[in-house]
N, C-alpha and C positions, 0 to 999 in steps of 0.2 A: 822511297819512304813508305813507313806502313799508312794503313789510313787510322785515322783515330774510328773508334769504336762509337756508335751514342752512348751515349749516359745515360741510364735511366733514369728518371725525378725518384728521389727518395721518398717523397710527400705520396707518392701514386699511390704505392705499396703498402704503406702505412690507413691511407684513406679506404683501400682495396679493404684491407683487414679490420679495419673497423666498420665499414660497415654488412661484410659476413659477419660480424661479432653482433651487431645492434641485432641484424635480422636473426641470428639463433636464439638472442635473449628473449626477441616480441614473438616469436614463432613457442619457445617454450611457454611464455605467459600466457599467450593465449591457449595453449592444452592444458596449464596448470590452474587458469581460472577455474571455479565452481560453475558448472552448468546448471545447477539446479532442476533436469527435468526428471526427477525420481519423487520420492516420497514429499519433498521441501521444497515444492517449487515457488516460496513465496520470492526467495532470494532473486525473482524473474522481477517483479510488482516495477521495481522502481525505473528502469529500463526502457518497460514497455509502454511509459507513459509518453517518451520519443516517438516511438513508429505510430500513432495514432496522429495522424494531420488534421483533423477537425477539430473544432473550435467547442470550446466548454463550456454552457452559461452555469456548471454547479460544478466548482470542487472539492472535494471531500477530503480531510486530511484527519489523520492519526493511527493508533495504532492496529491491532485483530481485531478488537472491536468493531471499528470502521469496515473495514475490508469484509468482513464476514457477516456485517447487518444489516447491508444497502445495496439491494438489485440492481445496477445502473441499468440495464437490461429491461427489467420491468418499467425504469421509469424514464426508457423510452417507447416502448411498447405501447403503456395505457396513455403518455403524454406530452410524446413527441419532445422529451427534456433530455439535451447533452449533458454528460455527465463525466467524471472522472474520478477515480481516488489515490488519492496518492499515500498510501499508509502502509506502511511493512509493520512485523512483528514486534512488540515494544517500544515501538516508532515514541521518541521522547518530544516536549515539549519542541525546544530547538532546534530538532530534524525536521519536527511540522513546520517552523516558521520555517529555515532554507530551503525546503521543498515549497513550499508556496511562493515563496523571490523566485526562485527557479523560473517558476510556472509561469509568474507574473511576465517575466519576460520574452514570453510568447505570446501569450494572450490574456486578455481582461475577464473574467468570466461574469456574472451579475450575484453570484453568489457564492462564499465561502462556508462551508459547514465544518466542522473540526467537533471532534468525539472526545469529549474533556474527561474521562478516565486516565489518561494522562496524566491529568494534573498532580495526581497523588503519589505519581514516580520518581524519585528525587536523580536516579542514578541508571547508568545501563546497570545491566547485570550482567553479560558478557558480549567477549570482540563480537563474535559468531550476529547479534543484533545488529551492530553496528556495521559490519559487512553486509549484510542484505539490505542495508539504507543506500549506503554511500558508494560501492563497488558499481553498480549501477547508474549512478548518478550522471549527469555530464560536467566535465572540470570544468571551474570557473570560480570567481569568489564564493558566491553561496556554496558548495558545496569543500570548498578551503576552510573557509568558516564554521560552517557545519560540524566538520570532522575535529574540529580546534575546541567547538560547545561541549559535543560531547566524547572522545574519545576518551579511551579508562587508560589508567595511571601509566599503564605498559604496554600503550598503542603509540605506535608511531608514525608520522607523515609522513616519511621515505618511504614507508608498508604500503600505504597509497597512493603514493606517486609511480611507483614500481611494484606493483602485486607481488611480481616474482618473490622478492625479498618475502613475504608472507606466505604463500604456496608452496615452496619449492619442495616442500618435505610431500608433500601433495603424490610424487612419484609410484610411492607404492601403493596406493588404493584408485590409483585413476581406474573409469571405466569406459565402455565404448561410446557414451556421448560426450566424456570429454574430445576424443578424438571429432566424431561426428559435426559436431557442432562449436570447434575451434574456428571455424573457416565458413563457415554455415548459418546463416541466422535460424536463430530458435522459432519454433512456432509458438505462436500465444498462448501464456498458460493464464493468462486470466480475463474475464471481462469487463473492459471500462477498469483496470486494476481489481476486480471483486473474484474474492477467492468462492470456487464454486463446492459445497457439500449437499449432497444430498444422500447419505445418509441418516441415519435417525436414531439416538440413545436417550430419551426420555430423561428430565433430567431428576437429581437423586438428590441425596443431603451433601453437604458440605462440612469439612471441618472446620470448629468454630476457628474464628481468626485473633490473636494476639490483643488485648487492646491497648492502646497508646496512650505515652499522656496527653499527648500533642497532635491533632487532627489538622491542624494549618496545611494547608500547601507549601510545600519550597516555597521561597521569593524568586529564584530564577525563571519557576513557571509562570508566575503570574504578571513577569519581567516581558515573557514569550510570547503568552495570550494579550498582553496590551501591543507589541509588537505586532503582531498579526492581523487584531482592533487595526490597529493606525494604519496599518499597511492597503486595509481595505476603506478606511474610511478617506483616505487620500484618492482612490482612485472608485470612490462611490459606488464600491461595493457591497453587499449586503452582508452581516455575515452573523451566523447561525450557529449557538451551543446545542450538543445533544448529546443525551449520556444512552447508550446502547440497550435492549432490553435484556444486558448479563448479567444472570445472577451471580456471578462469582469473579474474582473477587466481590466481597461484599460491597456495597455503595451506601455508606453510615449516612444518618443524618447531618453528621458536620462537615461532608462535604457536598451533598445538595444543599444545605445553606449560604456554603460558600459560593458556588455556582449560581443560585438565584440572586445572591447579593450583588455578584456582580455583573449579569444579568440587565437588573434591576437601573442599578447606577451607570448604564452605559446604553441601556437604550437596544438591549439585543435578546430576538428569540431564543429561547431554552426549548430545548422540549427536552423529556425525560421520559422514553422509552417504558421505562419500568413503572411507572404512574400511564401506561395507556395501553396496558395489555389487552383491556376490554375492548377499545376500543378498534386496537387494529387487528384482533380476533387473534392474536399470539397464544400458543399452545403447548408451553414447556414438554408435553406430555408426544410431542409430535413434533415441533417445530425449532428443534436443537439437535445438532450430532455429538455433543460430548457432554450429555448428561448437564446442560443448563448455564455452560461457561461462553459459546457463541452460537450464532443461529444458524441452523442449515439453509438450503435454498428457500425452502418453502416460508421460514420464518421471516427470510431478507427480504421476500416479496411482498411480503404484507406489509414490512416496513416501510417499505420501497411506496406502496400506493398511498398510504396515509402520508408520506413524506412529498409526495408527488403534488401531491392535492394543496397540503400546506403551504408549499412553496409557487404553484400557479396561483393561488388566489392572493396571498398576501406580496409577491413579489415580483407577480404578472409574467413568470416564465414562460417564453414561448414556444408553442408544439411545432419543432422544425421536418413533422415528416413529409411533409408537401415540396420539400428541397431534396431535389433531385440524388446530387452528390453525395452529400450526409445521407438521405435516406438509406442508400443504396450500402453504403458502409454497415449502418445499422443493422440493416435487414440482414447482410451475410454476418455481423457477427450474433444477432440473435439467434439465427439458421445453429450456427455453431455453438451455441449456449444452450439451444434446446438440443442439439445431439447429444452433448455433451449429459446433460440432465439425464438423459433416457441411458443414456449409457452409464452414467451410476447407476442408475435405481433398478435396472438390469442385474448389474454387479452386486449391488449391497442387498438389494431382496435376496438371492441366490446365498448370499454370504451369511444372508440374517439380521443383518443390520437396517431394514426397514422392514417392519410390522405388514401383518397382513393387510392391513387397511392402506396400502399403495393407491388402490381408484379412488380414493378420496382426494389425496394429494395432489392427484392429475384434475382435478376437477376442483381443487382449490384457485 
């Protein structure tokens, strides 16, 4: 008699093959993701608020504005204050609140700050916004949610569950840090989330803007901003309005009334940037890299110290540089924020793009 043969499981083979299939798909996604470290590396912001283990007492949320107005750098430096921002480009009302749930569920911080130029956004204006928010993110409801608030007409959730589906055409313009840094973690392109310029273009006229008949805010945002109110006032948070000191878009008077009304009716600090040029010694003339639409380094620090001071005195934050482990954090990423600085202003002087008056800047 012969012998019978084994039988292979049909299930092996089948199991075998799928998952070579899973790994070429997660292996392609991850080369066909956007690396963001070329000219755009804001699409890094939202990400890099993960790899930072220490603990927050100020978080900042919204959109350029934010990111490009407030040193967290300096306002540990002069005052020993953690700090973080969580704001990408366009960053809409809705995205600030799930990026704050996000956050909430790691830690409590004693203050939320949120840059209410927002408010006057009703819509994205493209995907390209909405991927630098959410791509980044970590899955979970807020950021299911999130993408449900704001994604545009002919975005879809499959897109995000599965990049590929939105990449894949990606192919022909990949570059070598796609490769690089598929498998690699990225090194940090920002500080505490604060995008670094220091460059300098003085800023210029504007073209007039459109006027409306209707200056109201959305109801969604101000659906968003009571949202964010209650979220902090349940967990006895402090939380802070501030409009950036950008001239451009214009900021009318019908929506700084609207902002101090409600303000007003809720019991929360406003400050408004552009009513305190004097005092935080802001310098259009010096203290902007794109002609007066957001502030270079030098402007954000100034911001950074007047905001520093407002918030230890009325809110008692405390100077954690006497703690050893946080200190120690800070200091290498200052280290790396001051090379960083020196190494534009190297580059942009040589380029033209900061004025002869550089030793000033340094002595600012």
């Amino acid at each position: 008699m012969e012998e019978k043969g084994h039988r292979r499981c049909p299930w092996l083979g089948i199991l075998l093959s799928l998952a070579v299939f899973a790994g070429a798909v997660w292996t392609a996604q991850r080369i066909l993701m956007p690396k963001y470290m070329g000219s755009v590396i804001e699409g890094n912001f939202t990400e890099e608020y993960y790899r930072d283990s220490t603990s927050h007492d100020l978080l900042i949320l919204g959109n350029c504005e934010s990111y490009e107005s407030i040193s967290p750098m300096t306002l540990w430096e002069e005052y020993g204050i953690t700090s973080f921002i969580r704001g990408n480009a366009n960053q809409l009302m809705p995205q600030s609140y799930y990026l704050l749930m996000d956050a909430l569920k790691r830690e409590t911080p004693k203050v939320v700050l949120i840059n209410v130029q927002a408010m006057m956004v009703a819509e994205q204006d493209t995907e390209e916004y909405n991927r630098m928010v959410f791509d980044g993110m970590a899955w979970g409801r807020d950021k299911w949610e999130g993408i449900r608030a704001s994604a545009m007409e002919d975005e879809k959730m499959m897109e995000y569950i599965f990049p590929i589906l939105r990449y894949h055409s990606r192919w022909s313009s990949l570059e070598k840090e796609d490769f690089v840094y598929s498998f690699r973690e990225k090194p940090l392109t920002s500080f505490q989330g604060y995008y670094l310029r220091a460059d300098v273009r003085p800023a210029g006229e504007f073209p007039a803007e459109r006027r409306r008949e209707d200056y109201t805010f959305p109801e969604e945002n101000y659906a968003y901003l009571d949202r964010i109110r209650q979220a902090c006032e349940e967990r006895g948070i402090a939380l802070v309005l501030m409009k950036a000191p950008s001239l451009y878009p214009l900021w009318v008077p019908p929506y700084e009334e609207q902002i101090q009304n409600y303000a007003e009716e809720h019991g929360l600090l406003y400050l408004n940037f552009l009513n305190l040029m004097e005092e935080t010694g802001i310098d259009m003339s010096r203290d902007t890299y794109d002609e007066g639409l957001h502030m270079n380094v030098y402007g954000a620090e100034k911001v950074a110290l007047y905001l520093g001071k407002v918030l230890e005195e009325m809110y008692g934050l405390e100077d954690h540089r006497d703690e050893a482990d946080t200190a120690q954090y800070y200091e290498e990423r200052l280290l790396a924020y001051e090379a960083e600085k020196e190494r534009q202003m190297e580059e942009f002087s040589r380029l033209g793009y900061i004025p002869k008056f550089t030793e000033d800047f340094q002595e600012q």
